[in-house]
C-alpha positions in Angstrom: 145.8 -3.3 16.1 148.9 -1.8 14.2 150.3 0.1 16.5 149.9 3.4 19.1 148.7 5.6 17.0 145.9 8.1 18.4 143.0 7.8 16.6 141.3 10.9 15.0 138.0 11.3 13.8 136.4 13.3 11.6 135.8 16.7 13.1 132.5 17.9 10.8 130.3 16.6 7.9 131.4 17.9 4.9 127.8 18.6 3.4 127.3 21.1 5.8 130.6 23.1 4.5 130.6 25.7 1.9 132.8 24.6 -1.3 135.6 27.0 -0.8 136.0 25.3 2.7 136.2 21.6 1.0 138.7 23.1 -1.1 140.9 24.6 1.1 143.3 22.3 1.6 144.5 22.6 -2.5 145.4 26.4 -2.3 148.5 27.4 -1.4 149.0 29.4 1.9 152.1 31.0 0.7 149.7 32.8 -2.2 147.3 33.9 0.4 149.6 36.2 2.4 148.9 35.2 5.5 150.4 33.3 8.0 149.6 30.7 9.8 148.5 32.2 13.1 147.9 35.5 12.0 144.4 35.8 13.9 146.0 34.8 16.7 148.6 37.3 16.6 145.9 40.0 16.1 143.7 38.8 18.6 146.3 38.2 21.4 147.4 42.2 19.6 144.2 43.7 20.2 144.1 42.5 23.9 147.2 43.7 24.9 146.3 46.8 23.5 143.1 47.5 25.2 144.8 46.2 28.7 147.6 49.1 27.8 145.2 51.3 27.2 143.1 51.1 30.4 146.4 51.5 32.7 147.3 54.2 30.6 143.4 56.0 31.6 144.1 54.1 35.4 147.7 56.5 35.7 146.3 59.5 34.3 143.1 59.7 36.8 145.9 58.7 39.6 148.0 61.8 38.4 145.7 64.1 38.5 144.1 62.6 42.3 147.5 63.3 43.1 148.1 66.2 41.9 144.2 68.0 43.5 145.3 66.4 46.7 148.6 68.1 46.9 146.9 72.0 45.7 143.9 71.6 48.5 146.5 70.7 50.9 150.3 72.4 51.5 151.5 75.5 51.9 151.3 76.5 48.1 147.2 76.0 48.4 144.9 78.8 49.4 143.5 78.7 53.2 140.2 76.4 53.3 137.2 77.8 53.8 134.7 77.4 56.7 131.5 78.6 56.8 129.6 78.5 60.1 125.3 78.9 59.5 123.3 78.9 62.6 120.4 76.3 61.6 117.7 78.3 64.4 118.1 81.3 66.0 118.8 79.9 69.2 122.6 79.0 68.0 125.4 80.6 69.2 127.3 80.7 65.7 129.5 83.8 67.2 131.2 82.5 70.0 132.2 78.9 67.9 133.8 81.1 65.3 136.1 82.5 68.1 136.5 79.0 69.5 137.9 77.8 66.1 140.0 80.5 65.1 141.5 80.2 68.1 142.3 76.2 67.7 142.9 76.9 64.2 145.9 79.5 65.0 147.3 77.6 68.0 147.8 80.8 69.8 146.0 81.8 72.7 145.3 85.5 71.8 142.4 86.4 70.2 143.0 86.2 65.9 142.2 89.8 64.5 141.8 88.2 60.7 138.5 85.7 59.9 141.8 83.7 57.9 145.1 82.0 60.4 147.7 79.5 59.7 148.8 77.2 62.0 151.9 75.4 62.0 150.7 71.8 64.4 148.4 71.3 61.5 149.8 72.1 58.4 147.2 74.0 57.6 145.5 77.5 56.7 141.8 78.3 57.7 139.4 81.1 56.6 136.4 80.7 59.1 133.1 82.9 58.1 129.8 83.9 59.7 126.9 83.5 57.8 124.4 86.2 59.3 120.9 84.6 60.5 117.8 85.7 59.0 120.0 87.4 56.2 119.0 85.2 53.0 121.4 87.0 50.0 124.3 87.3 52.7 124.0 83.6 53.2 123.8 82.6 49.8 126.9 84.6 48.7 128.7 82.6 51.5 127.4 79.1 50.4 129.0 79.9 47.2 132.5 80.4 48.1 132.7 78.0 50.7 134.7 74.7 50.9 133.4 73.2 54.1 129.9 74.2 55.6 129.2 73.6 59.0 125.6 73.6 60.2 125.7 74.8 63.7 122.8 73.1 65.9 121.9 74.1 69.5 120.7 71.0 71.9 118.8 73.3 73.6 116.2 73.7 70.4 114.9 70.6 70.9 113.6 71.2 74.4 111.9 73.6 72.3 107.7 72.9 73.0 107.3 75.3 70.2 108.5 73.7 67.4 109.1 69.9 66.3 111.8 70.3 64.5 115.0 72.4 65.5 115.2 73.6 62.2 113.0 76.6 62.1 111.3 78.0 59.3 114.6 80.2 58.1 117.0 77.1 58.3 114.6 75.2 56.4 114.6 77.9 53.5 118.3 78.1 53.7 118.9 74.3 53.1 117.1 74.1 50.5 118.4 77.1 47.9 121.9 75.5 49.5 120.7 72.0 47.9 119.6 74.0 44.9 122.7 75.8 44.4 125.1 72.1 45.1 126.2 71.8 48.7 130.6 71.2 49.1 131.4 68.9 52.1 129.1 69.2 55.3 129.4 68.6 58.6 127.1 69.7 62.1 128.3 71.0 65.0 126.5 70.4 68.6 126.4 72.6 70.9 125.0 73.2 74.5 125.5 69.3 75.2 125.1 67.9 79.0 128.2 67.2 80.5 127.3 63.8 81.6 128.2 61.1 79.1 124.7 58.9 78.2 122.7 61.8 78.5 125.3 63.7 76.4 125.0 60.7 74.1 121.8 60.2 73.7 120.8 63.8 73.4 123.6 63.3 70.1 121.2 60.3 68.9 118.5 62.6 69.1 119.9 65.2 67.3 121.1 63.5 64.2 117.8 61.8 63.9 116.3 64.6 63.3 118.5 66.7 61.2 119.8 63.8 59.0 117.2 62.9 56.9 118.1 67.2 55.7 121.4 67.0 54.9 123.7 64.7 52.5 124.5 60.8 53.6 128.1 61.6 54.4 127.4 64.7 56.3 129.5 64.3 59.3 128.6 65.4 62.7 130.5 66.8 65.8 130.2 67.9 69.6 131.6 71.3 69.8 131.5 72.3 73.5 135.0 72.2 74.3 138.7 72.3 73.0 139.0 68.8 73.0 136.1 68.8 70.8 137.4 71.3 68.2 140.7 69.9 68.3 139.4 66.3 67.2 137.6 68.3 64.3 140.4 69.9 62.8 142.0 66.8 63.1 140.1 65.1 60.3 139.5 68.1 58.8 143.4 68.3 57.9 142.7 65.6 56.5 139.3 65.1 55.0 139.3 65.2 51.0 136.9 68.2 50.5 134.5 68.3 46.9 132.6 71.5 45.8 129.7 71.9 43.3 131.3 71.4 39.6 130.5 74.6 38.5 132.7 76.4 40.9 135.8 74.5 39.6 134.8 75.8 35.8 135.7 79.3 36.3 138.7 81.1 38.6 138.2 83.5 41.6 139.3 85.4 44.6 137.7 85.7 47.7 138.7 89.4 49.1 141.3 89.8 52.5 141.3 92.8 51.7 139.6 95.6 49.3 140.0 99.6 48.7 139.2 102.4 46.5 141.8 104.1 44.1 140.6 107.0 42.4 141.0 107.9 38.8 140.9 111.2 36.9 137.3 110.5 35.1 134.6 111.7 37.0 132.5 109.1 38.9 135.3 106.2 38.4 137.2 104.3 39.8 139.7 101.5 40.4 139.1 98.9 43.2 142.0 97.2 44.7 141.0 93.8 45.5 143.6 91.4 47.5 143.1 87.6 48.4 143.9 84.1 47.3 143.2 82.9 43.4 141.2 79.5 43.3 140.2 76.6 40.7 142.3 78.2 38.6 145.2 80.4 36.7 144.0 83.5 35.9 144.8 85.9 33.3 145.6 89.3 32.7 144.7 89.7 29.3 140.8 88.6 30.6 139.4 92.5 31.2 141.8 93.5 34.2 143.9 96.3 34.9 146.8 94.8 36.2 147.7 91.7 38.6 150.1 92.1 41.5 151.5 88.5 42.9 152.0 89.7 46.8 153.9 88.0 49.8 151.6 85.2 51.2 150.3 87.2 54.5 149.5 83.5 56.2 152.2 81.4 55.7 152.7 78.0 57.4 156.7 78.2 57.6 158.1 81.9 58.3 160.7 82.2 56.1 162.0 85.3 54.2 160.9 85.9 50.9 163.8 86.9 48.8 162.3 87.3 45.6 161.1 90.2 46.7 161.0 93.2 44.1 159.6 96.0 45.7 158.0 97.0 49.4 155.6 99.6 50.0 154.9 101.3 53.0 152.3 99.0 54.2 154.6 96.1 54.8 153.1 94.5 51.6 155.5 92.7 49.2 155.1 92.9 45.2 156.6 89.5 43.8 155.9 90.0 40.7 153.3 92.1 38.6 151.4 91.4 34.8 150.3 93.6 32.6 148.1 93.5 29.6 149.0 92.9 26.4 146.7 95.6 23.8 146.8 93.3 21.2 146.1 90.3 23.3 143.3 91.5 25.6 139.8 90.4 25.3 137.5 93.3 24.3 134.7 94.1 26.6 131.9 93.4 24.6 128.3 93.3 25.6 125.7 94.2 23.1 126.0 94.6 19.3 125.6 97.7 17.5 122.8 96.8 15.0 123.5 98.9 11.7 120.0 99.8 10.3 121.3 99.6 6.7 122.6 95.9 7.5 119.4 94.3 5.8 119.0 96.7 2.7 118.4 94.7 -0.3 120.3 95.7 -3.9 118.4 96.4 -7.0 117.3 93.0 -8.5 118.7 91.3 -11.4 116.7 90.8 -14.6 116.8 86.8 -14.0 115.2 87.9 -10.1 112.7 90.4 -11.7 111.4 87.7 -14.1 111.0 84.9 -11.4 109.0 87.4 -9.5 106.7 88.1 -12.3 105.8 84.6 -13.0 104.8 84.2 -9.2 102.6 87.1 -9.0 101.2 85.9 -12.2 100.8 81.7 -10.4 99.2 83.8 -7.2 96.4 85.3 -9.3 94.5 82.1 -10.3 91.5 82.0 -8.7 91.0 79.8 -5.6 87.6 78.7 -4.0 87.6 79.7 -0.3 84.6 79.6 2.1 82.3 82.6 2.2 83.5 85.1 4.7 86.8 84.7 4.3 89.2 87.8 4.6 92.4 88.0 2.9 94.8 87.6 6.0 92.9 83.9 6.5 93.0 83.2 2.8 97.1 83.4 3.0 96.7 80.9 5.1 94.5 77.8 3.7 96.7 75.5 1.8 94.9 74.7 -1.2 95.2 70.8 -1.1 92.9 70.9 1.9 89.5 71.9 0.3 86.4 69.2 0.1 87.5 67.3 2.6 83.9 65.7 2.2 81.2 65.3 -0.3 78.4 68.5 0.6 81.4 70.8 -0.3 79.7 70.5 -4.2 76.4 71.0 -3.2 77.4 74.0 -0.8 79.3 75.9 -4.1 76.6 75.0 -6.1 74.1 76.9 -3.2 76.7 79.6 -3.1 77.6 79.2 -0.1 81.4 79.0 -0.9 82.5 82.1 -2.8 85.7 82.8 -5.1 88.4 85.1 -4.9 90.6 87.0 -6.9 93.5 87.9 -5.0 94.5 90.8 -7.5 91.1 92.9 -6.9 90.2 91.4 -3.5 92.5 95.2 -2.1 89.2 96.6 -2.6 87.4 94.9 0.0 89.2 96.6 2.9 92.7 95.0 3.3 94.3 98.3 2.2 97.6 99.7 4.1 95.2 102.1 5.6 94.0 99.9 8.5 97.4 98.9 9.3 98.0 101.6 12.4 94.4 100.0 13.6 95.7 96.2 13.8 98.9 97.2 15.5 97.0 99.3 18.0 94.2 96.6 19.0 97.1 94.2 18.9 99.6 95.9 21.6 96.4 96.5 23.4 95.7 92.5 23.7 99.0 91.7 24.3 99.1 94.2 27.1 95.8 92.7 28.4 96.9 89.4 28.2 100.0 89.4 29.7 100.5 92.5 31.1 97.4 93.3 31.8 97.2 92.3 35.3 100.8 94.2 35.9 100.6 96.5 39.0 101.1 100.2 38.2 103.9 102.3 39.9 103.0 101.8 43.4 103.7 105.7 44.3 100.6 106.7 42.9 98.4 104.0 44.4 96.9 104.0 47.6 97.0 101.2 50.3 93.3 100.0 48.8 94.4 100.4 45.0 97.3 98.0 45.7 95.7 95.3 47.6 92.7 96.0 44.5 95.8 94.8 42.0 97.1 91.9 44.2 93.6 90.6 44.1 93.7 90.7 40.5 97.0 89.3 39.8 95.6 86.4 42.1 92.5 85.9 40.1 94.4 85.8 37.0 96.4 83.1 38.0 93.6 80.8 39.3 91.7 81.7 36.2 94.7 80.4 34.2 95.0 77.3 35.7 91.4 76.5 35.6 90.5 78.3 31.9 94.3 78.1 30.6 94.9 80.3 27.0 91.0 81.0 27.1 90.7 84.6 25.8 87.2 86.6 25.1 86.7 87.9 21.8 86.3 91.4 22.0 82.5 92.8 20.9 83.3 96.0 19.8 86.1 95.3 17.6 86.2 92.6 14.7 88.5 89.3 15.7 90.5 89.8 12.3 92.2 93.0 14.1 92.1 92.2 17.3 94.3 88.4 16.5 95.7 89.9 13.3 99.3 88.7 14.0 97.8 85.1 15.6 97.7 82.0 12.9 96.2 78.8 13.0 98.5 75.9 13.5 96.9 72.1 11.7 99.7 70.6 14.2 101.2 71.4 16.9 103.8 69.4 16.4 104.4 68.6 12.9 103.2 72.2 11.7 106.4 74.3 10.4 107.6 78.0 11.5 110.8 79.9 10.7 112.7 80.9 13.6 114.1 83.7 11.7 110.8 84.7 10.1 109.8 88.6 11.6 112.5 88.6 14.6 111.9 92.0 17.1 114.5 94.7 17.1 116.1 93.8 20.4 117.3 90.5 18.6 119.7 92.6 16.2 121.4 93.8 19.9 122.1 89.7 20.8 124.6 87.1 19.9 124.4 83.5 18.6 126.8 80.5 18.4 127.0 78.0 14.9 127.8 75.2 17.5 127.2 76.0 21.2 128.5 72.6 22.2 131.6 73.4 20.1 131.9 76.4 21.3 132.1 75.4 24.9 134.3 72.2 23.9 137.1 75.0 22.6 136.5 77.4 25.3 137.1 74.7 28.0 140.3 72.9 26.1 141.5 76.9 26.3 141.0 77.1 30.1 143.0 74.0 30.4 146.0 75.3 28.1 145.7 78.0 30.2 146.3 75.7 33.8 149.1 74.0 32.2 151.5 76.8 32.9 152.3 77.7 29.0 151.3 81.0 29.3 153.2 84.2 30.8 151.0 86.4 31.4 148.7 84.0 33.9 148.5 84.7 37.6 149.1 80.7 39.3 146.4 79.2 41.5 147.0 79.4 45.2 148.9 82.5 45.2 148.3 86.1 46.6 147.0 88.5 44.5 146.2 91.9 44.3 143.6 92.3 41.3 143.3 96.0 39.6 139.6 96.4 38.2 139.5 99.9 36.1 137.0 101.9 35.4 134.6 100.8 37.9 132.1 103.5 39.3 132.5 104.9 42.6 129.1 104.4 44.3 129.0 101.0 43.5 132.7 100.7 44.7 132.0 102.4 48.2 129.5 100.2 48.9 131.8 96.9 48.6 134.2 98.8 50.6 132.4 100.1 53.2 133.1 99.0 56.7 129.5 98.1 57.4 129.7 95.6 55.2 130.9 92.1 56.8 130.8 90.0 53.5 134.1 89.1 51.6 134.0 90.7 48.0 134.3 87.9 45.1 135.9 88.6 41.9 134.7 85.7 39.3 137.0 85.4 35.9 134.7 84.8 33.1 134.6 82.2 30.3 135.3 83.4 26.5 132.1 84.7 25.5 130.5 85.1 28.6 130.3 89.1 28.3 127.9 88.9 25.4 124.2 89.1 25.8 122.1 86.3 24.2 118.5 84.5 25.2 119.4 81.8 28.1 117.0 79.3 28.5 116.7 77.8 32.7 115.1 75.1 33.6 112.9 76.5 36.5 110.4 75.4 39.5 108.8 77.6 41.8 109.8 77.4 45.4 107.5 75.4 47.8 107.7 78.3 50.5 106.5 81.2 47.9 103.2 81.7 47.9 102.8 84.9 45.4 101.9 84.5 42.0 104.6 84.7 39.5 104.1 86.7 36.0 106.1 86.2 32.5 108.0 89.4 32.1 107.7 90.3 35.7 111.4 91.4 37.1 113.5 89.1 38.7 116.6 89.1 40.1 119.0 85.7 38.7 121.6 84.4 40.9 123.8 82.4 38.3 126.7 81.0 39.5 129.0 83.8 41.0 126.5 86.3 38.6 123.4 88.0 39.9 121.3 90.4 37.0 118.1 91.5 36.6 115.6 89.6 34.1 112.1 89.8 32.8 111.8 86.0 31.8 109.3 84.6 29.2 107.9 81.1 31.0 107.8 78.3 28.6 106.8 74.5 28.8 109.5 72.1 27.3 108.3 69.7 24.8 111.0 66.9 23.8 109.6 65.7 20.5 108.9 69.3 19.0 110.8 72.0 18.1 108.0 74.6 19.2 107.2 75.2 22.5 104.0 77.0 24.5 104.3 79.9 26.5 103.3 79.7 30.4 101.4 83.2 31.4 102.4 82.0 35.2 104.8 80.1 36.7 102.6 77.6 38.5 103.5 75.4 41.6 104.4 71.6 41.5 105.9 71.3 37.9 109.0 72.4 36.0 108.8 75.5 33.3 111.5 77.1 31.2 112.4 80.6 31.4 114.2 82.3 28.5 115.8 85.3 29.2 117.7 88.3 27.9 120.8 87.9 30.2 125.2 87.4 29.5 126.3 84.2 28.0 126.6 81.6 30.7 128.4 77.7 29.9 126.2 74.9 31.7 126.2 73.3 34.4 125.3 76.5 36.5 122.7 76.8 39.3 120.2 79.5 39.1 118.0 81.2 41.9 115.2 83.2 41.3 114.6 86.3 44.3 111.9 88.4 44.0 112.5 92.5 45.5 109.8 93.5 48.1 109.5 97.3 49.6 111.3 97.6 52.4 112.2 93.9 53.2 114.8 91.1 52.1 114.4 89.8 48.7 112.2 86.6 48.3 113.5 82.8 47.0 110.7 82.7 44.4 111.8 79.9 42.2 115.5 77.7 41.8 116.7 75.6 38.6 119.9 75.2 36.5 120.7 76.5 32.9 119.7 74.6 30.0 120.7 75.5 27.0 121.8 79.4 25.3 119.6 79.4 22.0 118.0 82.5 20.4 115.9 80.3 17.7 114.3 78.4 20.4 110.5 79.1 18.8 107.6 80.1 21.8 104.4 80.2 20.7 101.8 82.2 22.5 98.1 79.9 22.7 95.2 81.7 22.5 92.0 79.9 22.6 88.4 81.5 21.7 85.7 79.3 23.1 81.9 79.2 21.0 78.8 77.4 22.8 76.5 75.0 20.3 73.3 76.3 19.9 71.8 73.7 17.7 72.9 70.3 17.4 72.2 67.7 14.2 74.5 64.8 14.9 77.8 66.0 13.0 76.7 69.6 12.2 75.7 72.5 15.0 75.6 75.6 15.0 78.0 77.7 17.0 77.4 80.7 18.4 79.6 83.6 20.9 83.0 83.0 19.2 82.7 86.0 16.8 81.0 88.3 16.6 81.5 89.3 12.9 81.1 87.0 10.1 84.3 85.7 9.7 87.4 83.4 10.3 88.3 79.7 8.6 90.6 77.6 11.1 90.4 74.1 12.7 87.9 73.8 15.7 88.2 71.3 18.7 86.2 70.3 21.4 86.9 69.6 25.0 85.0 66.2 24.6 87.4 65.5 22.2 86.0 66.7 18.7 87.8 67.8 15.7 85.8 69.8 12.8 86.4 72.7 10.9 83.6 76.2 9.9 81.4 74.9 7.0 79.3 78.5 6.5 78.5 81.5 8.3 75.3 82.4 9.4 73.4 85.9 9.7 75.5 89.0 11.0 76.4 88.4 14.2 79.5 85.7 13.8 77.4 82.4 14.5 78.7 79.9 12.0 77.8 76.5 11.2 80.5 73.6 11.9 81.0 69.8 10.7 82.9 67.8 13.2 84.0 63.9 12.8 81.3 62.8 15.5 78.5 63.9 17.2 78.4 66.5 19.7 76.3 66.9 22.8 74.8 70.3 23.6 76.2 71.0 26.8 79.8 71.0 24.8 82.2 73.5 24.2 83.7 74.4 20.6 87.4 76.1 20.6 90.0 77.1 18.4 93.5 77.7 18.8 95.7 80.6 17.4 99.4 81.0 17.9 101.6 83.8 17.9 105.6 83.8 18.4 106.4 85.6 21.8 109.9 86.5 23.2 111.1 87.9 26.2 111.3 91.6 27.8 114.3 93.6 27.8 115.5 94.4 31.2 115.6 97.9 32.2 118.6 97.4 34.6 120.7 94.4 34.2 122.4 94.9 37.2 121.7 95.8 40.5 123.5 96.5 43.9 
């Protein structure tokens, strides 16, 4: 061998290679322009970027950890909220409210404030009372607290009465709290034995049956004695707390304090509202009066405050006090002013005149329709869908068909002069179809009259979901005026329809967004600019505020003032846009513990978020692959609907609860959901669907009798054995027709056909009610 050479073999088989590979060894590598090791370099590149990358996104989600842990806790946050809900009546939710104020201040006096600060814990505590059996009182509460405490008695489940000590009002109440997004949880025992294994066991019990209610990291304490309450607030220092999302979208103040100034307008007012800004900086461009930063009344460390500016009488320190710019301020906008001259059209142009011309003259060929048609249907039938098989011939040559002239065909009737008659039988069958089984005004009914209506408002609804969009076709008035504003659809799906195409006067009053998503994208990059600090004239989060909301009237004032009531006022800021009135569409289910049929354009009262208005909603189903959807005349049980709604621009996520008002009792839960989507163009089709009964049968043909009872009306006909056919002829006077379908029908089957007409939702009469 000649020497220690490695040896090195070939590394691939060159008849496998392309020719510029075989070659590459000629070219010079200078001439290419890259160097040798450039991949390498852009590889090793691209990795170092990506790894710099992800610490980057590591150190900003550690930055802002950081910086939400250090507003919940210190002395620059606002006081945590506790709220304190009895889960029976049997538990004493009072007496632990004392208890814990009391721990929470470190003073043995009695607190005369629901909020204390307390120096051993570094730490400031509002602790609430939600009243029992009071639902709306207890939902308000859910919604503004940071920690809720579910306060169970021992004693209830000694209870022979029940099996569960959750009774039938803590059951409701847990689940509109789950529907609305519950913050952190925790359950306090009380009435425990004092001795240890039956005091632990009776624990065991306890959680196994209340558990399987509340989230899995729902935490759960005794609460008999100090020890007890002072282990609690313990780790609750130092618990991290979470809240539903939707409450951090949006700032607001939870009252201390609230009074009346009076203005010189008649009936107006400004209320004073004092108490601790959250989630957010506020501003007071964003439809406020004025913003006054206070003293903090509750503060960890006493220490003098000598930024003081001014001292009133009260004891009560201005700091420092916004104002709002004219020229900056966002108006307070809520409906648009619809000009009626807005859609008046200019004379045409010669080149418009013309074009019109040569289509009247293209819409007076002559057009071979079947016999019996009017002129409404014949606007209808596309022409490319005649003779679909091979008797049409034979039935024009029998005369059977019949052609018309749309230029003289005026004379057969369709003049303007029946046109108060169409609209008159046509608000008459809407009102009977969806209103129809509305109750009238219950003043002038009598105990009988009223249970008379209920009864029919429950027949209704089981006739819907047994016979749904079945209608009767009237006998003393022809089905051309009765269903003169209903057309036939070839597709549900496929079939096209304007959304713009005859729009109701109440959608000239209504706004609508290019881009919602973009829309929402820009308002929320804006409430973040707006948290950064670069703005002056922003109230910060965690400070004492005094909020000065003009013009507000005075009965609705006194009643937020009045010392009856125990609940804490809550001022919400709103989103850009959110003053505006468009149609919102919610996601919707009916609640499992209502029992009451639910109507469309029944009123409702909508708890959205921090917002509570009256609606008439317009139920809907939601179809993925189409851009239609079918109108719901009920809201049934067991399955999800959409409700569109007349109602102030809201930005998703929100939760949404549905009360209905009874006489003389406490609103209802009658159905929860979220918001979907804010849309005016979404298209809801109202189904109608008129039913015929063969009376002879000849393999494809029959003859159909009790849909009409005039000669007339062309559309597609199904069956509910799952025929398709379409009206060949009429026959004699009475609106029996004869009908080819693409197999044979039995006799005991059931012709139908469906008409669609766009429907839209009610206007409210009130939008708001307290």
């Amino acid at each position: 061998m000649g020497g220690a050479r490695a040896q090195v073999n070939k590394p691939h088989k060159t008849r496998f290679a392309s020719k510029a590979s075989r070659h590459a060894h000629k070219i010079d590598k200078v001439r290419t322009g890259k160097p040798e090791g450039s991949h390498r370099a852009a590889v090793k590149g691209a990795r170092a970027a990506r790894v710099q990358r992800s610490k980057a996104i590591r150190d900003q989600k550690r930055a802002a950890l950081l910086k939400e842990k250090r507003s919940s806790v210190g002395s620059s946050s606002a006081p945590r909220v506790v709220v304190l809900f009895g889960l029976s009546s049997s538990a004493n939710v009072r007496s632990l409210a004392k208890d814990l104020l009391t721990i929470a201040s470190g003073d043995e006096e009695k607190p005369t404030s629901s909020t204390v600060a307390s120096p051993t814990y570094k730490l400031r505590t509002t602790v609430l009372e939600a009243p029992y059996g009071d639902l709306t009182s207890c939902m308000e509460l859910a919604k503004v607290a940071d920690f809720l405490a579910f306060v169970l008695s021992a004693n209830s489940l000694y209870d022979c009465d029940s099996s569960s000590p959750i009774d039938d009002f803590g059951s409701q109440c847990l689940s509109v709290f789950r529907a609305m997004g519950l913050p952190s949880t925790a359950v306090f025992i009380r009435d425990l034995p004092s001795e240890n294994k039956s005091r632990q066991e009776l624990k065991k019990t306890a959680i196994s049956f209340v558990s399987p209610e509340l989230p899995e990291d729902c935490k759960f304490y005794a609460a008999d004695t100090k020890d007890d309450l002072h282990k609690f607030m313990w780790l609750f220092k130092e618990q991290h707390l979470s809240c539903p999302h939707w409450r951090n979208q949006r700032p607001y103040v939870m009252s201390e304090e609230a009074c009346i100034k009076p203005d010189d307008s008649s009936g107006l007012c400004t209320l004073l509202v004092s108490g601790y800004l959250r989630a957010h900086n506020l501003s007071v461009n964003q439809l406020l009066g004025q913003i006054d930063i206070l003293k903090d009344p509750f503060p960890i460390n006493e220490r003098k405050n000598s930024n003081a500016m001014d001292s009133e009488d009260s004891g009560i320190q201005i700091v420092d006090t916004f104002v709002p710019d004219p020229s900056s301020q966002e108006p307070l906008l809520v409906e648009n002013t619809p000009d009626p001259l807005e859609g008046e059209q200019t004379w045409p142009t010669e080149a418009e005149m013309e074009e019109a011309y040569l289509n009247n003259k293209q819409r007076k060929l002559k057009r071979k329709l079947p016999r019996g048609t009017s002129e409404y249907q014949a606007a209808w039938i596309v022409d490319d869908t005649d003779d679909e098989d091979g008797d049409s011939e034979n039935d024009n040559q029998d005369g059977a068909g019949m052609v018309i002239d749309e230029q003289d065909h005026s004379d057969n009737g369709g003049d303007g002069s029946d046109m108060d008659v169409v609209s008159h039988f046509t608000e008459k069958f809407d009102e009977e179809t969806i209103g129809g089984t509305e109750m009238a005004d219950d003043e002038n009914l009598t105990k009988e009259q009223i249970e008379a209506e209920i009864k029919k408002i429950k027949e209704a609804n089981a006739e819907d979901e047994e016979f749904p969009d079945e209608v009767e076709t009237p006998l003393d008035v022809p089905a051309k005026r009765r269903f003169a504003k209903y057309r036939g659809l070839k597709s549900f799906r496929t079939s096209s329809w304007d959304p713009k195409e005859s729009l109701p006067q109440d959608y000239a009053r209504i706004f609508a967004f290019d881009n919602f998503t973009r829309t929402q994208k820009h308002v929320l990059a804006k409430m973040a600019e707006r948290d950064e600090g670069t703005l002056k004239d922003c109230a910060q989060r965690g400070s004492f505020v005094r909020l000065h909301l003009k013009n507000v009237p005075t009965e609705i004032a006194s009643k937020l003032v009045h010392p009856s009531r125990r609940l804490p006022v809550v001022v919400s800021g709103l989103l850009q846009h959110e003053s505006k009135i468009s149609v919102l569409h919610f996601s919707i289910k009916k609640h499992d513990s209502y029992e009451a049929p639910i109507k469309s354009k029944d009123s409702l009262i909508f708890n959205v978020g921090f917002r509570q208005f009256t609606a008439r909603p317009l139920f809907s189903t939601d179809n993925i692959n189409c851009n239609k959807h079918k109108m719901e005349r009920f809201l049934h049980h067991g399955r999800f609907s959409v409700a569109s709604v007349y109602a102030p621009i809201c930005f998703p996520p929100l939760p949404l609860i549905v009360l209905k008002s009874r006489d003389g009792e406490q609103p209802a839960i009658a159905a929860v959901g979220s918001l979907k989507s804010v849309d005016p163009d979404r298209i809801i089709l109202k189904k109608i669907v008129l039913t015929g009964y063969p009376q002879r049968v000849s393999k494809l043909k029959a003859v159909v009798r009790y849909m009409f009872h005039n000669p007339e009306d062309p559309v597609e006909l199904w069956t509910k054995h799952g025929r398709r056919g379409r009206i060949k002829e009429t026959v004699g006077t009475h609106g029996a027709m004869k009908c080819i379908f693409n197999s044979s029908v039995q006799q005991h089957d059931t012709v139908c056909m469906s008409l669609y007409k766009r429907a839209y939702p009610k206007w409210p009469e009130q939008l708001y009610q307290i």
